[in-house]
C-alpha positions as CSV (number, residue, x, y, z in Angstrom):
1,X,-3.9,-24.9,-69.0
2,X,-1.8,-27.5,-67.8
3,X,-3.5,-30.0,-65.5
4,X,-0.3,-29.9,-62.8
5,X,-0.5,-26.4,-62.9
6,X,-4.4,-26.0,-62.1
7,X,-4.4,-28.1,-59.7
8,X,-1.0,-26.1,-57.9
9,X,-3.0,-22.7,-58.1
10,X,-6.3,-24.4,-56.9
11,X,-4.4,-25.8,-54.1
12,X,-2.0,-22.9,-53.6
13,X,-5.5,-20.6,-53.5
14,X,-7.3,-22.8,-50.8
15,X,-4.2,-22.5,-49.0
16,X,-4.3,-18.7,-49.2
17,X,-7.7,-18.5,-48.3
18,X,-7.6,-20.8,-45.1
19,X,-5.1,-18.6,-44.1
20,X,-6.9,-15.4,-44.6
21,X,-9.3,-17.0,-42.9
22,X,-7.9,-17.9,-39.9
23,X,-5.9,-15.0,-39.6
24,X,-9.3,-13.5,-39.6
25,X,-11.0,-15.5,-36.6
26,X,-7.6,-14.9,-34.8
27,X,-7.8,-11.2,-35.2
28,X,-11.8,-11.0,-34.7
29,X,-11.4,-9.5,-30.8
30,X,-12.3,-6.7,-30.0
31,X,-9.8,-4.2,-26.9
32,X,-11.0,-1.0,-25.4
33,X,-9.0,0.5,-22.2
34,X,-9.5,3.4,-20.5
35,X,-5.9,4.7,-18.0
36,X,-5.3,6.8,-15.1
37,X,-1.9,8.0,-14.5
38,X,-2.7,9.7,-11.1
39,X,0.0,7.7,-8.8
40,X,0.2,7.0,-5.3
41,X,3.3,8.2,-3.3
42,X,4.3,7.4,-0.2
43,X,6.6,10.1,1.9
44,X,10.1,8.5,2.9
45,X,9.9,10.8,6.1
46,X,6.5,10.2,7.8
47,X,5.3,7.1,5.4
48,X,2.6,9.3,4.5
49,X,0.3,8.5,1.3
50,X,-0.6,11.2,-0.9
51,X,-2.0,11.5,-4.8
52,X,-3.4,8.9,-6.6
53,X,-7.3,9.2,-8.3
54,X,-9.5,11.3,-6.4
55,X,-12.5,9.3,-8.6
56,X,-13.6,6.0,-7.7
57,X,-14.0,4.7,-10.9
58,X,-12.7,3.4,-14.5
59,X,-15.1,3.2,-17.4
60,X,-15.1,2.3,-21.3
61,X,-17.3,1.0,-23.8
62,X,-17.0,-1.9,-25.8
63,X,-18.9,-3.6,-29.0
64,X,-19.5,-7.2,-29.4
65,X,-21.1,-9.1,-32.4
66,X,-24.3,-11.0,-31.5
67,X,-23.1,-14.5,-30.6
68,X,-23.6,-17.0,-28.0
69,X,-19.6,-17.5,-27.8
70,X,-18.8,-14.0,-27.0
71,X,-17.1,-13.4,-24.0
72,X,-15.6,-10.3,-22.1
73,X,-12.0,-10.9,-20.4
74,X,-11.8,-7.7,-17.9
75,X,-8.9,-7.0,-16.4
76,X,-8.3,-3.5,-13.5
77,X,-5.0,-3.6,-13.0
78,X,-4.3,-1.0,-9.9
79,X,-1.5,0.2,-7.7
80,X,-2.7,0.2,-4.0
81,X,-1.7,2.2,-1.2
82,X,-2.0,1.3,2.5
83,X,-0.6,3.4,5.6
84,X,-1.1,1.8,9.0
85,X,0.2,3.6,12.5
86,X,-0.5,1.9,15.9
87,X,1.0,3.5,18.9
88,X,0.7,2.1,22.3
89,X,1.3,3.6,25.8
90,X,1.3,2.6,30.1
91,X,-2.6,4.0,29.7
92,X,-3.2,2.2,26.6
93,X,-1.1,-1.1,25.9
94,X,-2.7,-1.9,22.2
95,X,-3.5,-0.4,19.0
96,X,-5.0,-1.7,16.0
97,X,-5.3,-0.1,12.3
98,X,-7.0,-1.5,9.6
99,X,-6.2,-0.5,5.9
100,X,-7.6,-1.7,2.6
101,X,-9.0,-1.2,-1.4
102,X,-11.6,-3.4,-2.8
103,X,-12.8,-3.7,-6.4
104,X,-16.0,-4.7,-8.1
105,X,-16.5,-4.8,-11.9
106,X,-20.0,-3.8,-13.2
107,X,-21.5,-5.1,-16.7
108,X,-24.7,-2.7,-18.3
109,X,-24.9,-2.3,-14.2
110,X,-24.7,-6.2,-13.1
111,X,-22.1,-7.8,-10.9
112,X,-19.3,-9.6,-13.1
113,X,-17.6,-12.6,-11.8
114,X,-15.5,-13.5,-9.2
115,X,-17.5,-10.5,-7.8
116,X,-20.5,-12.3,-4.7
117,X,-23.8,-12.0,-6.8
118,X,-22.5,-12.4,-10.4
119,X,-25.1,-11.4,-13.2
120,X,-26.9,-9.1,-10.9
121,X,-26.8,-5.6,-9.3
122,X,-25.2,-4.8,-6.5
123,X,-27.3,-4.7,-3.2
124,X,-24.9,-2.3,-1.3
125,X,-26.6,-3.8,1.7
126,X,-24.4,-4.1,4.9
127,X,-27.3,-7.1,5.8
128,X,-26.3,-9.1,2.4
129,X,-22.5,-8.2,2.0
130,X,-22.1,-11.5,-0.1
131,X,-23.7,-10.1,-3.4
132,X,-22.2,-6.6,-3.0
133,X,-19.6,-7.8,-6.0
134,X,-16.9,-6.6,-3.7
135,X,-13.2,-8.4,-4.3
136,X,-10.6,-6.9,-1.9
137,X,-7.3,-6.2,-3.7
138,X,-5.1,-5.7,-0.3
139,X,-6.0,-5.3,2.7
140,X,-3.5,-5.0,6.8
141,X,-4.7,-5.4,9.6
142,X,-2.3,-4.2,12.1
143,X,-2.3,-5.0,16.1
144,X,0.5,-3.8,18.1
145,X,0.4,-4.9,22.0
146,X,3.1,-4.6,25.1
147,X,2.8,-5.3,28.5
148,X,6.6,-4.2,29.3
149,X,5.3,-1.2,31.3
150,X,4.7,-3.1,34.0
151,X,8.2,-4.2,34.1
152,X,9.6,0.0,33.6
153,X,10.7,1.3,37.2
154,X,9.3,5.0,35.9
155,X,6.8,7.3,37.6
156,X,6.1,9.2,34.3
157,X,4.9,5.9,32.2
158,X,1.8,5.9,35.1
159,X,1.4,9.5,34.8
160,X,-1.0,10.3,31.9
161,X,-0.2,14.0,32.5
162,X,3.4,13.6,31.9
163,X,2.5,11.1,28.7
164,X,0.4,14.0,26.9
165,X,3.3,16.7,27.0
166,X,6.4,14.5,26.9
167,X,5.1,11.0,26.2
168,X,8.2,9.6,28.4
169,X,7.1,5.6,27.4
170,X,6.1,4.4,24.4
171,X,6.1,1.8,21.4
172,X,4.9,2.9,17.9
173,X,4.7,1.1,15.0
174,X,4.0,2.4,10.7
175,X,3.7,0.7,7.6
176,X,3.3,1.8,4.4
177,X,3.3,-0.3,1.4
178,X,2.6,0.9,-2.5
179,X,1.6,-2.7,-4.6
180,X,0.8,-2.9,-8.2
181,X,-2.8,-5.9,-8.6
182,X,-4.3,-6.9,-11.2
183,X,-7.4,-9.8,-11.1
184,X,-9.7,-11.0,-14.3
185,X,-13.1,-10.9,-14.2
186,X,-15.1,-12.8,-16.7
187,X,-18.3,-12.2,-18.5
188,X,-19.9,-14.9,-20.4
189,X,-22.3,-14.9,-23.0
190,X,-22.6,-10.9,-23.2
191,X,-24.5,-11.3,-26.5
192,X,-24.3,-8.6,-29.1
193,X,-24.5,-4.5,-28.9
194,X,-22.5,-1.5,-27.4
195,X,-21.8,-2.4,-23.5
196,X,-20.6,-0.2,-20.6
197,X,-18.2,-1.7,-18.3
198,X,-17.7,-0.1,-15.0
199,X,-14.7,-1.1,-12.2
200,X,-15.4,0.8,-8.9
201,X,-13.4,0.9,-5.9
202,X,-13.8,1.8,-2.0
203,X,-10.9,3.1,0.1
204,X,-10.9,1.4,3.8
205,X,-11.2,3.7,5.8
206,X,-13.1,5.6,3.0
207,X,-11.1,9.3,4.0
208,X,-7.7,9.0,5.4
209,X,-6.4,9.1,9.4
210,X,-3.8,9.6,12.0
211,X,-3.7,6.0,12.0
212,X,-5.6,4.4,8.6
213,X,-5.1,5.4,5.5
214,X,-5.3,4.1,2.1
215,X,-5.0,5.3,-1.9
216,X,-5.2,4.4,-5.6
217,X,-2.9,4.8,-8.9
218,X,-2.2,4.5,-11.3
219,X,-4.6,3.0,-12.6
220,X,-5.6,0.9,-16.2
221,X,-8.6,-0.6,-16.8
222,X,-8.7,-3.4,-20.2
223,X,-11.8,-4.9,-21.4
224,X,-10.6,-8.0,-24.1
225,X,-13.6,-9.7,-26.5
226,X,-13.0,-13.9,-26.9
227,X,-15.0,-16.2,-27.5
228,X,-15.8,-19.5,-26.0
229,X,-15.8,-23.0,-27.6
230,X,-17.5,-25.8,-25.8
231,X,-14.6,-28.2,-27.1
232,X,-12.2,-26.1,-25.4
233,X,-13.8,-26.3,-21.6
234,X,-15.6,-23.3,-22.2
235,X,-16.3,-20.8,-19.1
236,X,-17.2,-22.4,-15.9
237,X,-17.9,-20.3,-12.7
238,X,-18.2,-22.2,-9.5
């Protein structure tokens, strides 16, 4: 065989085989999701919420080779739903409502960062809330306040009687917002094997009011498979 030519297929055949190669390592990750399409709605009348999830949680599986450099990218991406209603009266000049979802991602059970306590379980405890893994995705708090009845020449804005059956002076105020979030949380180092990742969420208040109220969905959860390079910056969680 011709000397030029050997050399052309040895050189053409590296070349195809770095590129296998790295299209290989490129293609290497791993993706599981898992999707709710139970969606929030808010009523154009009342500002009402209704639907979205009545669960509290999004769950999948995923399998990663055993390696030091293997990393989890996990993304909940949800739509949240707040409703807030303060009303205030002569007798009672201000109101507050308070509205909100948080999110926490779980690894085989432990706390995955940004989440307080990262690489641990939860504590649930009201007396350590810092390593709870809680991350609030939106949250009102809503104060309404007046003192104009004190400037109203009317007999029926001091007469509580006349407020519960006609409610002759008032000021109300209601919000309701729908908002799509989405955060990542990071797990490094998960090592190799089938693991469960959990995202959880809490409703505040936790069942909905006259006054508070909030909801959930859609909602997708994404778990993506990296890994890490130290020449790269690697993960660093402060």
């Amino acid at each position: 065989m011709n000397r030029h030519l050997s050399r052309f297929l040895f050189t053409g055949g590296l070349a195809a085989v770095i590129t296998l190669t790295n299209a290989s390592a490129q293609s290497s990750g791993n993706f599981a999701a898992k999707i709710d399409t139970a969606a929030c709605v808010v009523n154009n009348s009342t500002g009402a919420l209704s639907g979205g999830n009545t669960v509290t949680v999004l769950d999948t599986t995923i399998k990663t080779p055993n390696s030091s450099q293997t990393a989890l990218v996990i993304r909940p991406s949800l739509v949240t739903g707040l409703y807030t209603r303060t009303k205030t009266t002569a007798t009672d000049p201000t109101a507050t409502a308070v509205a909100g979802v948080r999110v926490r991602v779980l690894l085989d059970g432990n706390i995955v960062a940004p989440g307080g306590g990262y690489g641990g379980p939860p504590t649930d405890l009201d007396s350590d809330p810092n390593n709870d893994g809680w991350v609030y995705y939106d949250k009102r708090f809503q104060l309404l306040s007046t003192n104009l009845w004190t400037a109203i020449v009317n007999p029926a804005c001091d007469d509580p009687a006349t407020l519960d059956t006609t409610e002759a002076c008032f000021i109300e105020l209601i919000l309701s917002t729908l908002s799509a979030h989405s955060l990542d949380f990071v797990a490094p180092s998960v090592g190799g094997g089938t693991h469960t990742v959990k995202v959880e969420w809490q409703l505040d208040p936790s069942t909905a009011t006259a006054t508070e109220a909030a909801c959930v969905g859609p909602g997708v959860l994404t778990v993506e498979q990296v890994k890490t390079f130290s020449q790269s910056g690697g993960i660093v969680i402060n």
